[in-house]
LUMLUMMI-769875 format. One record per atom (N, C-alpha, C, CB): x, y, z; residue in three letters. Coordinates in pm, whole numbers, plus 50000, padded with zeros to 5 digits. Each point is the difference from the previous one (the first is absolute). Glycine has a CB too. Example, Ala and Ser with C-alpha at 12.3 -4.5 7.8 and 13.67 -1.06 7.14 Angstrom:
! residues 2
513194943150780ala;499115011950000ala;500905012050000ala;498114988350125ala;501545022249803ser;500825011950006ser;499235010950073ser;501184993749785ser;
//
This chain:
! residues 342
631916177294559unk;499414997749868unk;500564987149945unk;499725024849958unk;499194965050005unk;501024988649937unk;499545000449862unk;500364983150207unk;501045011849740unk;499804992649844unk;500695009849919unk;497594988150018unk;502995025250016unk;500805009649904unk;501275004350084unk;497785009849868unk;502924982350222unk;501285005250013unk;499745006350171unk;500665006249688unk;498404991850325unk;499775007350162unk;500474985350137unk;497165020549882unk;502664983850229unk;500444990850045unk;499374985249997unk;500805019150102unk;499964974949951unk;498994983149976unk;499634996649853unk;498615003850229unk;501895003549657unk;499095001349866unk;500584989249896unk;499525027550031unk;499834966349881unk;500634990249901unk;499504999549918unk;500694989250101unk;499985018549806unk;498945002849886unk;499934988449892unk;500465025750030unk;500904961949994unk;499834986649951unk;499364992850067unk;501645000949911unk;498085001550189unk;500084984350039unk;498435001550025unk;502724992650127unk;496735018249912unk;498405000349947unk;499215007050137unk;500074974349823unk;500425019650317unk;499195003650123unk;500855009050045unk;498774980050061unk;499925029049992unk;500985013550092unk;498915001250137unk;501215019649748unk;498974986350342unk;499654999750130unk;499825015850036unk;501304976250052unk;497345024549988unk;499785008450043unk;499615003850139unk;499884998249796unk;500535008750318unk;499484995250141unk;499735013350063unk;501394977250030unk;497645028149983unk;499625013350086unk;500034997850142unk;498535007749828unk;501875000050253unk;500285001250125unk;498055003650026unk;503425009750010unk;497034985650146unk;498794996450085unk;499705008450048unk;500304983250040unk;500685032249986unk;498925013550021unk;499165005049884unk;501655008450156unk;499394994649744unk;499205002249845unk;498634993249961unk;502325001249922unk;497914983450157unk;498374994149923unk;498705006450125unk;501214969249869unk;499365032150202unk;498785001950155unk;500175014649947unk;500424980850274unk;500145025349700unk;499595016849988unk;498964997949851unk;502855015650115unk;497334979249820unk;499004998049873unk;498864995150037unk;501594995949855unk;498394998950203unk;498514990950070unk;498925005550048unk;501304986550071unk;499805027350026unk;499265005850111unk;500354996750124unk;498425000749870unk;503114991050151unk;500185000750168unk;501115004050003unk;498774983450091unk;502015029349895unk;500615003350001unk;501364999750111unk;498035006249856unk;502824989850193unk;500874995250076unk;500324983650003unk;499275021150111unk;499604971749871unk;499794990650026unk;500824987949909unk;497945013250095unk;502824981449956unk;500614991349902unk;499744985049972unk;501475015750055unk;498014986249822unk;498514989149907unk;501434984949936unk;497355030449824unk;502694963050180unk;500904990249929unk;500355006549883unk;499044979750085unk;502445017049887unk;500255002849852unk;499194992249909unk;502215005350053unk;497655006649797unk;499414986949916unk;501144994549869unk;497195011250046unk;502574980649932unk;501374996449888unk;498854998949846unk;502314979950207unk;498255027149719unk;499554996949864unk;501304992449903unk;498175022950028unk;501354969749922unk;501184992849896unk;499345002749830unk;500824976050214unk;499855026749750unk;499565003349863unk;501014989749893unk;499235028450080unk;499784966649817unk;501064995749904unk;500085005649868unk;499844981250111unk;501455017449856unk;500495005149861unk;500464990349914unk;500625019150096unk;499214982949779unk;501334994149933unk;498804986849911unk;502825005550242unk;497524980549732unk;499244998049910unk;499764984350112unk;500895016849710unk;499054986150446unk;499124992850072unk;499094994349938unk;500395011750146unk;498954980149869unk;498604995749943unk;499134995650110unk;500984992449785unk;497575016750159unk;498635001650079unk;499944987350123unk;498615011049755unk;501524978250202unk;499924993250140unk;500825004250124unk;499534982349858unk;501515016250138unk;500945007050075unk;499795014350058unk;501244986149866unk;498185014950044unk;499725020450079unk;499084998850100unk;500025016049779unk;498574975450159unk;499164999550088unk;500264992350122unk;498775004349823unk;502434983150192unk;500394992950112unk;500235015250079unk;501184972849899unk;499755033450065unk;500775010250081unk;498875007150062unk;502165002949852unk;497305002350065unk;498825008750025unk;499014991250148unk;499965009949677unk;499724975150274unk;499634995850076unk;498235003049971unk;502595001450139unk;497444994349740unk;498484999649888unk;500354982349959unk;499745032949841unk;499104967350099unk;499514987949981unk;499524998549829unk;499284999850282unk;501134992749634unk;499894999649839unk;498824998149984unk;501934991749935unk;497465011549979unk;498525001049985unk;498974989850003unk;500835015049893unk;500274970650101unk;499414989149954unk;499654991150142unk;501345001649748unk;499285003350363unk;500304999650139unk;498564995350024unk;502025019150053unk;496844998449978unk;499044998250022unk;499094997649982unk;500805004750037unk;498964989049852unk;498824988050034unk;500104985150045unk;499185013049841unk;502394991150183unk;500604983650104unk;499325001750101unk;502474995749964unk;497745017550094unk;499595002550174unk;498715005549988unk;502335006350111unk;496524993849781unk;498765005550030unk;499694979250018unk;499365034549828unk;501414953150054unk;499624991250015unk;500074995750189unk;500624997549704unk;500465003650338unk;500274998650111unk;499405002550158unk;501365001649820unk;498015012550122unk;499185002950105unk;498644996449986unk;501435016150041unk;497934979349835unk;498574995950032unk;500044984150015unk;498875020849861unk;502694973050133unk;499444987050048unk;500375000450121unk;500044986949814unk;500585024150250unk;500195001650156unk;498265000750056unk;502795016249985unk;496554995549950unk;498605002050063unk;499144987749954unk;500145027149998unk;500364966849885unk;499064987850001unk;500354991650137unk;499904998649719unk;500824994750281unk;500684992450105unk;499385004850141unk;502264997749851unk;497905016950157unk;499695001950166unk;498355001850008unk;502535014250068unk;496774990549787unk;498664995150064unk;499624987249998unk;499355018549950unk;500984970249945unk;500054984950014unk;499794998250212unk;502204994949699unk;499405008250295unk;499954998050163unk;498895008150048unk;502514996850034unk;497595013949999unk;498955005350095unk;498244993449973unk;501855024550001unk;497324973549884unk;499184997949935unk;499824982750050unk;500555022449805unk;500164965550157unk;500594989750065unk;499554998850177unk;502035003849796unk;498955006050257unk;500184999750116unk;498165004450045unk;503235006149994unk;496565001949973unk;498645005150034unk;498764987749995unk;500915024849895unk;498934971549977unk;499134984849963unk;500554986650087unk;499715008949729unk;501364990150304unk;499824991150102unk;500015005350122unk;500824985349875unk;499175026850131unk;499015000650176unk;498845001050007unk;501345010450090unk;498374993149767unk;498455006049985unk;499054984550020unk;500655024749787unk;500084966050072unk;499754985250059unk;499684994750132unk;501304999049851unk;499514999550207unk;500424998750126unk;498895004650091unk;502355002549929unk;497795006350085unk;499245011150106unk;498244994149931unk;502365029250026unk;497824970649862unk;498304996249959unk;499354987850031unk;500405012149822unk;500904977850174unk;499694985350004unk;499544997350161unk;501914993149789unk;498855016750312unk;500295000850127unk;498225006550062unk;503375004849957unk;496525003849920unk;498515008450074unk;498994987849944unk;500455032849973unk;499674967249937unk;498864988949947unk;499674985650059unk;500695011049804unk;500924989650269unk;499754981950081unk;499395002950104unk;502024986649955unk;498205024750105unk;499495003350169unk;498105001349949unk;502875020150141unk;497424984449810unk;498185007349951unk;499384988749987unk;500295021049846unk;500144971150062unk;499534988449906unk;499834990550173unk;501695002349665unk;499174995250381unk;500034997050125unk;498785002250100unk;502235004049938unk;497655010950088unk;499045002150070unk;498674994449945unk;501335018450075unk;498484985349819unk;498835000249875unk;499544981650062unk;501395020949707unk;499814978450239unk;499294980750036unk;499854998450181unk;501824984449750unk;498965020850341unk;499615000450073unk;498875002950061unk;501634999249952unk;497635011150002unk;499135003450030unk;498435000549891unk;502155009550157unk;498554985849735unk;498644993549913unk;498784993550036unk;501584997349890unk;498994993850164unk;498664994250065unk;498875009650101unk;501694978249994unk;499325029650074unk;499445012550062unk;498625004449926unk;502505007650063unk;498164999749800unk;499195007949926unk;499524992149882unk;501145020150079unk;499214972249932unk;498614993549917unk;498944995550117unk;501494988649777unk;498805005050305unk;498835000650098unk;499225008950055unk;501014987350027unk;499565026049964unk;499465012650035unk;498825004549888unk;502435006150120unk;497924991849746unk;499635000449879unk;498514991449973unk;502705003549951unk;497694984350085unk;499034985950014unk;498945007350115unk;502094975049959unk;498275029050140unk;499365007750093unk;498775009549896unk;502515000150193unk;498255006149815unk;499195014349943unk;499074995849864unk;502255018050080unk;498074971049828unk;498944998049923unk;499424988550034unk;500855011749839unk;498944983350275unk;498864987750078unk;498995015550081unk;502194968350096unk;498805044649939unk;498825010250081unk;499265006549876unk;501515007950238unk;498754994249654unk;499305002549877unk;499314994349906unk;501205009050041unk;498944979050054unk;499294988049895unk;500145000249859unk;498414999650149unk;503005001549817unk;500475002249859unk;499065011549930unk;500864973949986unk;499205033750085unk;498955010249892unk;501555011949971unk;496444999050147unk;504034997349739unk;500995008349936unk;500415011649990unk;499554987749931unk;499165018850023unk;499635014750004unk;500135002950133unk;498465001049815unk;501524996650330unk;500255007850078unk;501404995250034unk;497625005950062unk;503134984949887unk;501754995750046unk;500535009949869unk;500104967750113unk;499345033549831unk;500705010349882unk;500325017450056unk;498384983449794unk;500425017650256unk;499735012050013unk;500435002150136unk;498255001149832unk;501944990950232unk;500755002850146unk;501235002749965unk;498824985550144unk;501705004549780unk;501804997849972unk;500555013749891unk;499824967150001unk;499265033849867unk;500525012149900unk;499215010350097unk;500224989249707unk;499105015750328unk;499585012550071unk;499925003150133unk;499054999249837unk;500524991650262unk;500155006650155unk;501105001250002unk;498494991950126unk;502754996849921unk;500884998550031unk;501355009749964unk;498574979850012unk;501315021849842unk;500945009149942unk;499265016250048unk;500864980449764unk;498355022150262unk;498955009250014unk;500685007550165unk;497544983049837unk;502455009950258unk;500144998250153unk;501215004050001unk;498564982050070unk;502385006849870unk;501405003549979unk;500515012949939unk;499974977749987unk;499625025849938unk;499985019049935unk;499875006650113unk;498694999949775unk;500064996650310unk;499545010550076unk;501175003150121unk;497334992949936unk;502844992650111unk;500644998350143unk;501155009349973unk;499354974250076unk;502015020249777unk;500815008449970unk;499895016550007unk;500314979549889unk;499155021450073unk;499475012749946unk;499425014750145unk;499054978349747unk;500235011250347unk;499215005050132unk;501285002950028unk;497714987250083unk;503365007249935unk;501195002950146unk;501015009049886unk;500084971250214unk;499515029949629unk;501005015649946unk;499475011550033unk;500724991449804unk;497695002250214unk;499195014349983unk;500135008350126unk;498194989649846unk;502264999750275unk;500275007350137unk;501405009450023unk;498644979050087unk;502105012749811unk;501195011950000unk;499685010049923unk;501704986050027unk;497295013449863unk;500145009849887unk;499245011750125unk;499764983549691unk;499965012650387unk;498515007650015unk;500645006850155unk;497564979849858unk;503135012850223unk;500725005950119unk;501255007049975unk;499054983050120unk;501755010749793unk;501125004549991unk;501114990250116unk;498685025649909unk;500694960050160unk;501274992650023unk;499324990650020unk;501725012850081unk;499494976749898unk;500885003750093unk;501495005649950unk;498624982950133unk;502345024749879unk;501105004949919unk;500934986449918unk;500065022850194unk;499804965849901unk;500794989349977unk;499355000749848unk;500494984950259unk;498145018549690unk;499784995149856unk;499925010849895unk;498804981150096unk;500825028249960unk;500115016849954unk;501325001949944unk;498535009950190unk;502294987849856unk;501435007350009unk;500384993149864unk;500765003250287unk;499094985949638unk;499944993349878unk;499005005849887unk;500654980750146unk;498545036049876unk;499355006649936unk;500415002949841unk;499515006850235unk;500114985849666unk;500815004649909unk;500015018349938unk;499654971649958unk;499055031250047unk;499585016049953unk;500445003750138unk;497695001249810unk;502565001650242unk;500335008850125unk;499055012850038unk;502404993049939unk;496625007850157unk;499265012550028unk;498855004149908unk;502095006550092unk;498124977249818unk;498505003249920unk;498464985350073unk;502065010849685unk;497214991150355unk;498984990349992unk;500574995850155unk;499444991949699unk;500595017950361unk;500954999450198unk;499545011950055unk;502644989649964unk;496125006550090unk;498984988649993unk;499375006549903unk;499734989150226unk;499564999249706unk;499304999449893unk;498515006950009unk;501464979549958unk;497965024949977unk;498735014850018unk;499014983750030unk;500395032349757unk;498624973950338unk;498764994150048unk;499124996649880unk;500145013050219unk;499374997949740unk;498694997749854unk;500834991749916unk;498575024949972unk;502794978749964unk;499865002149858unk;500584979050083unk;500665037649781unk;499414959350333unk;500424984849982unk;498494996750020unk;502774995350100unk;496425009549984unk;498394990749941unk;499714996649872unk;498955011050147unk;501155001849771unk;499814994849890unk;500564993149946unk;499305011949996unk;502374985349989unk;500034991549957unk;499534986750082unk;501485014649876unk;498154982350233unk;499924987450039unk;498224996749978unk;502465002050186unk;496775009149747unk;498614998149940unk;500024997149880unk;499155013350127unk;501804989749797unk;500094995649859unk;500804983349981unk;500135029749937unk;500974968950142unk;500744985049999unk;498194990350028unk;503465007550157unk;496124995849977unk;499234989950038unk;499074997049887unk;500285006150236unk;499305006049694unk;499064999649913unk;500334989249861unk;499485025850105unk;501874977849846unk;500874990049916unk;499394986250062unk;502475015849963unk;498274980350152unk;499684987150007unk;498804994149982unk;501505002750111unk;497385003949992unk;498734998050001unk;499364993949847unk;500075019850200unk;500064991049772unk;499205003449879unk;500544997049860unk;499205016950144unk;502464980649831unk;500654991949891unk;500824991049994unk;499645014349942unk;501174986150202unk;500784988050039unk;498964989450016unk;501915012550119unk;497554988549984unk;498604988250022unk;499384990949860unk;499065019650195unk;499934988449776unk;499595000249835unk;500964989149888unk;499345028850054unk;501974974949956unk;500944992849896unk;500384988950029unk;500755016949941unk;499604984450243unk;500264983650046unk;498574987649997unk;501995013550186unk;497334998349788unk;498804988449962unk;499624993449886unk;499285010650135unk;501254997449750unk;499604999949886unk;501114989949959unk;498735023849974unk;503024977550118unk;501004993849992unk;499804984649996unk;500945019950098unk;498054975249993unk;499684986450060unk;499604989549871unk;499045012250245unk;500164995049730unk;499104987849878unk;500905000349846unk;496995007250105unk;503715004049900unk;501554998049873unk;500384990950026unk;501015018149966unk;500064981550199unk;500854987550035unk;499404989049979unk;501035010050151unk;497234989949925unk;499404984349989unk;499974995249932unk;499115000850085unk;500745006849744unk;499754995349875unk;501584992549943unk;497835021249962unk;503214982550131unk;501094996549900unk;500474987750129unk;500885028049813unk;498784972750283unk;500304990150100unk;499314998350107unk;501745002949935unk;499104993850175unk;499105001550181unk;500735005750058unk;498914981550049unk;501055032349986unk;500695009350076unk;499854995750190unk;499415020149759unk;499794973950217unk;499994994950160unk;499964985450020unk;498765019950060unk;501694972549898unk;500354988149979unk;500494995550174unk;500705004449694unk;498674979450350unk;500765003650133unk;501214997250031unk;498284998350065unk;502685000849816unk;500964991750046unk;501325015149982unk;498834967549906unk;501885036650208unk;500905014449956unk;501044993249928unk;499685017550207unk;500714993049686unk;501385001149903unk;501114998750074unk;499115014849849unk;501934977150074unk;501235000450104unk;501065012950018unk;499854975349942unk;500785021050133unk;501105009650013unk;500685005949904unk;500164989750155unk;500215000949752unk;500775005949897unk;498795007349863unk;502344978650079unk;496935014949902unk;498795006349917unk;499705016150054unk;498804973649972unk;501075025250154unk;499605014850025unk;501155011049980unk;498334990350172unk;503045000749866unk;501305011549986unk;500035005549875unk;501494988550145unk;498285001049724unk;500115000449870unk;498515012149952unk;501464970049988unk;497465027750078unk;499335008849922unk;500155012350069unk;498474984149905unk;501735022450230unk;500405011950048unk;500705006849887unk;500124991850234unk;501274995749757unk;500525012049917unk;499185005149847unk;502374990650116unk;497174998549823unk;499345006649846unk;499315006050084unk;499824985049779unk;499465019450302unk;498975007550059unk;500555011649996unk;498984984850134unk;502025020249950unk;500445012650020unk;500875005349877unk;499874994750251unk;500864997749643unk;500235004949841unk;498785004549971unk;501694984249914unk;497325006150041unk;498955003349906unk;499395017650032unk;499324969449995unk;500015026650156unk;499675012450074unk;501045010649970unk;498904986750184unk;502135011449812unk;501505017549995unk;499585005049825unk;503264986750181unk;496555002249746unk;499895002449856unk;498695007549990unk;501344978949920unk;497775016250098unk;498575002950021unk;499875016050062unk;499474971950048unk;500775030150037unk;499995012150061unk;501025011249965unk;499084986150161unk;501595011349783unk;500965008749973unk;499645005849867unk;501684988050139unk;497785003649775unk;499385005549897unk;498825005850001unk;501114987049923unk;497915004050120unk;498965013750029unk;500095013450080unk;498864982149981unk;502075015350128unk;500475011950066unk;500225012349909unk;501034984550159unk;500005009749709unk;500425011449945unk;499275004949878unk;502024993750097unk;497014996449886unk;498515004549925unk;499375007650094unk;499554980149862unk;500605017150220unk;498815017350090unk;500865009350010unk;498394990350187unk;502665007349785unk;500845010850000unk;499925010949883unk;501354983650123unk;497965012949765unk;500135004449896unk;498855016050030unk;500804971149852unk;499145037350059unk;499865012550079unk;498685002150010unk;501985010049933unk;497474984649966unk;497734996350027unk;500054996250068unk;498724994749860unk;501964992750179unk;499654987450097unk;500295004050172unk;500854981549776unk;499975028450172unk;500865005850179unk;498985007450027unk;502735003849989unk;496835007149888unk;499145010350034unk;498714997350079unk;500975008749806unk;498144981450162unk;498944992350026unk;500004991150125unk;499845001549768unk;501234989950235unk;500084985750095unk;500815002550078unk;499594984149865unk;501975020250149unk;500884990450039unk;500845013450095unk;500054976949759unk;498925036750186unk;500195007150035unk;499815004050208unk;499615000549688unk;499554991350320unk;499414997950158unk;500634992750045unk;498085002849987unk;502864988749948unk;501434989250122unk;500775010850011unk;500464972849914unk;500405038350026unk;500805008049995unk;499625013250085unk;500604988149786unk;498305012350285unk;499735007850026unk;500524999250164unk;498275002349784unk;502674989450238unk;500704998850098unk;501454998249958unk;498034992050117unk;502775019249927unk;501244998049930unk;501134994550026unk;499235013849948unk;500584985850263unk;500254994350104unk;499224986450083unk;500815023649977unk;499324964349935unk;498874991650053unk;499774991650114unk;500025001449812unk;498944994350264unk;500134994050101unk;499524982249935unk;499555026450188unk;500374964749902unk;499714986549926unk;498665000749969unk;501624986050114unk;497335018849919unk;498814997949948unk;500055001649903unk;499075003350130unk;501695008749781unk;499415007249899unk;500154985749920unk;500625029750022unk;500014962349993unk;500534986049882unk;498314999449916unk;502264978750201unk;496875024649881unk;498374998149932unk;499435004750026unk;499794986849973unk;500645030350006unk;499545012449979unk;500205003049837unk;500575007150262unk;498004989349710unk;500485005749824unk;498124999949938unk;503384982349932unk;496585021549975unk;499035003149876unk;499014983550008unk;502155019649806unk;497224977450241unk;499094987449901unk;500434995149894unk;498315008550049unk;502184996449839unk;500724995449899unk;501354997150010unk;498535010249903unk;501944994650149unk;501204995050036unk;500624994750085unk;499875009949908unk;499044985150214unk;499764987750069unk;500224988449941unk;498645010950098unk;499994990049801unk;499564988049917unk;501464997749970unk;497395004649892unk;503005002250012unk;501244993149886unk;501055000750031unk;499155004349840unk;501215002850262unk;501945005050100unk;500294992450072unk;500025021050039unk;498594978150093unk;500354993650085unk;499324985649983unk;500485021650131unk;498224973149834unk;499384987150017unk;500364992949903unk;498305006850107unk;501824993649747unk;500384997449901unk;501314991250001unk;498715019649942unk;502404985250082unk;500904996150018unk;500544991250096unk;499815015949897unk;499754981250231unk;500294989150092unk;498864989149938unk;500945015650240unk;498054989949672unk;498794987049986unk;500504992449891unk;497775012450070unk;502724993249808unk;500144988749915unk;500854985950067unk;499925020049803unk;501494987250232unk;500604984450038unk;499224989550066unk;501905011350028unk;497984991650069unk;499444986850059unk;498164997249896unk;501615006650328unk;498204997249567unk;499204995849918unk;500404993149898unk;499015014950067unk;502324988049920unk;500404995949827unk;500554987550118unk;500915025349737unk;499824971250396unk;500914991750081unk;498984990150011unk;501685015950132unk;496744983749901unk;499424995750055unk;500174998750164unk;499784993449770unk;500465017550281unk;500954996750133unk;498614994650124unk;502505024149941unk;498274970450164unk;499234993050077unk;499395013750078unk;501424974250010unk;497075026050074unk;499785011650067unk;500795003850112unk;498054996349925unk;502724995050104unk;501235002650116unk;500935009949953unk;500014976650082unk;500385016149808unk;501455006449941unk;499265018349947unk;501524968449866unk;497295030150108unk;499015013649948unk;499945008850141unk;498164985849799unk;502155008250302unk;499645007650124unk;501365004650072unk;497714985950029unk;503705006349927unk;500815002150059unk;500535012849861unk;500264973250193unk;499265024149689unk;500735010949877unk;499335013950039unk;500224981549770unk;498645019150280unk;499315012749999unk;500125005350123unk;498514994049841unk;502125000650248unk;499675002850150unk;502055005749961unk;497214975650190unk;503725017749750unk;501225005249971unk;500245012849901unk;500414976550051unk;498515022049839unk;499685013349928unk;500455010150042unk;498364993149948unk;499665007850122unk;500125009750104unk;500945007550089unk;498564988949970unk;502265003750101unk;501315002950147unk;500715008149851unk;500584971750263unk;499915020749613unk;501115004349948unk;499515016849984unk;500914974049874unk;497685025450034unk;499395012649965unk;500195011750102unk;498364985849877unk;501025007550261unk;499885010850107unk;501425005950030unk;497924987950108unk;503494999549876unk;501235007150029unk;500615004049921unk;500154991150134unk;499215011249736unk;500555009849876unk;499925014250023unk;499284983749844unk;499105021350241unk;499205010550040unk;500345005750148unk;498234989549843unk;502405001150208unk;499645005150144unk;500615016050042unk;500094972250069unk;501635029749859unk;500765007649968unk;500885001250148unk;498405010549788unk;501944979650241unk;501284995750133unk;500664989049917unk;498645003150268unk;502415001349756unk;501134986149929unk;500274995350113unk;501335008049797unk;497974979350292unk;500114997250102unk;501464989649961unk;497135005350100unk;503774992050053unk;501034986149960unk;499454988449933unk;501155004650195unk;499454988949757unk;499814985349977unk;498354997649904unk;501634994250274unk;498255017049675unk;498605001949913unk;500595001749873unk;498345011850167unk;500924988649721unk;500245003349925unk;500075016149938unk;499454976650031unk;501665028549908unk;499405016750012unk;498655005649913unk;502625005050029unk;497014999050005unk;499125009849945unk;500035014549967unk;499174985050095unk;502455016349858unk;500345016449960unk;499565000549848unk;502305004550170unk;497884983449768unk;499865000249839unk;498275006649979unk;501964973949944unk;497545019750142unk;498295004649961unk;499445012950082unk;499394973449966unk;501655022050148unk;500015020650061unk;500255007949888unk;501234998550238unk;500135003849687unk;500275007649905unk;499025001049881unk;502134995650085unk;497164992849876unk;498804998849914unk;499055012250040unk;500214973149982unk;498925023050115unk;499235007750053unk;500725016849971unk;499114977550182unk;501885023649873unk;500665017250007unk;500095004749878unk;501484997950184unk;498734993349747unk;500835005149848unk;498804993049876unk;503314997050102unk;495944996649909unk;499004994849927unk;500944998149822unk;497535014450194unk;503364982549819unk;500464997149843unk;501234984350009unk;499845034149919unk;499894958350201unk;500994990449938unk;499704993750148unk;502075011749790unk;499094974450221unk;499464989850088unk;498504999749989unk;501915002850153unk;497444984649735unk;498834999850009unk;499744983050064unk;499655021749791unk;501014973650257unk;500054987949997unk;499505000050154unk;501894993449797unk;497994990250314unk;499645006050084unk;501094986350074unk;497195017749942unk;
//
């Protein structure tokens, strides 16, 4: 006992010592035999003052911590500076590095494709309307399909495992039912036919009015890098909002209700949906940019023909390697209340 005359005790001088043996603390604990370190308590008496107690104690004065809350956020400032820093000049780097090689090829092979280009409107005898409609509609059109033909062989055989085995639903749409995929591949074709077609036509004489979408001379390298990207913002904004306008519970009930009707999707379904919500989900949204861009019909053929691939690998429902995933819009589909984006 310290501080009244017991051993070790001082009832002047202020500190007394208290030390429990190391079976006593392990039998309190719960390990009974076991011998745990002594613990030492120091207590003070007498007319010590509070700093001092708390040294002993081995506390910190109140005024301490907001030294060390200052301390540690200019530690985390500092280390994201660095990390953040460190990142932008590789990111630099690495960009300046992709863009010279590209930019590189690009001029390398410019002359290529503009002569290829020069080609193709001396075989059309500048008749526009069919370089338009080759470039915004066959081409992106073919490209859907081709993608799309070699998912539909796995969706539909079940291999090869090398791509299966990356199944995100597991044991759903393996293999995928015979009818219910005609139909959808009678309703996509019908989309295109009959409203994709239609709009890229109606698309043509907008652009002409605000420029020359087929102009013979192609956009450069860096022009096209620059509008991709407003292309694919504008388009994420665009779609994501009307997305979650059909989402609304008339609008689901009526329209948007027939995309969902696959809960497990394969890539076609990307333009499996309602007529109305063709129009405004899917066509709507890749068309303004390159209208408001004035974009060249090249750059219109390489945005819609990239659309598409992205759309189909939102749907396909394999998180293949080195792809982008497509669990966010898998889970869409399953759960129909969030990830509306694509």
């Amino acid at each position: 006992e310290g501080g009244r005359g017991g051993e070790g005790g001082d009832e002047a001088g202020g500190i007394a010592v208290e030390r429990e043996r190391g079976t006593r603390m392990g039998a309190r604990v719960g390990f009974p035999g076991r011998c745990l370190p002594a613990r030492v308590r120091v207590t003070v008496h007498g007319p010590t003052c509070l700093h001092s107690r708390m040294q002993v104690w081995g506390e910190q004065p109140k005024w301490a911590a907001p030294r060390r809350q200052e301390r540690h956020i200019w530690d985390s400032v500092k280390k994201a500076t660095f990390i953040l820093g460190s990142g932008l000049f590789v990111f630099a780097a690495f960009r300046n590095s992709v863009t010279w090689h590209l930019q590189q090829f690009w001029g390398a092979s410019g002359d290529f494709w503009q002569s290829q280009w020069g080609k193709a409107y001396s075989f059309v005898q500048g008749n526009e309307w069919l370089l338009f409609i080759f470039g915004a509609m066959v081409i992106p059109t073919l490209a859907f399909w081709l993608v799309n033909g070699l998912l539909l062989i796995v969706d539909v055989t079940g291999k090869p495992q090398l791509i299966t085995r990356y199944k995100i639903q597991t044991g759903k749409n393996q293999p995928v039912d015979t009818a219910k995929l005609l139909g959808a591949v009678r309703t996509v074709l019908l989309n295109q036919l009959l409203l994709s077609l239609p709009m890229v036509l109606l698309m043509f004489p907008v652009m002409r009015w605000s420029g020359s979408p087929c102009g013979p001379e192609l956009p450069s390298f860096h022009w096209v890098l620059l509008e991709l990207c407003c292309l694919g913002l504008l388009e994420e904004v665009l779609f994501y909002y009307s997305h979650r306008l059909f989402h609304h519970p008339t609008l689901y009930r009526h329209f948007h209700k027939k995309h969902h009707e696959w809960t497990a999707p394969i890539g076609i379904i990307s333009l499996y949906a309602h007529p109305i919500e063709h129009l405004f989900s899917n066509m709507l949204p890749i068309m303004v940019g390159p209208i408001l861009l004035r974009s060249h019909v090249a750059t219109v053929m390489l945005w819609f023909s990239l659309a598409l691939l992205i759309s189909t690998i939102s749907h396909c429902g394999y998180h293949l390697p080195l792809l982008p995933s497509p669990e966010f819009h898998d889970f869409h589909h399953l759960r129909f209340n969030q990830c509306f984006g694509v």
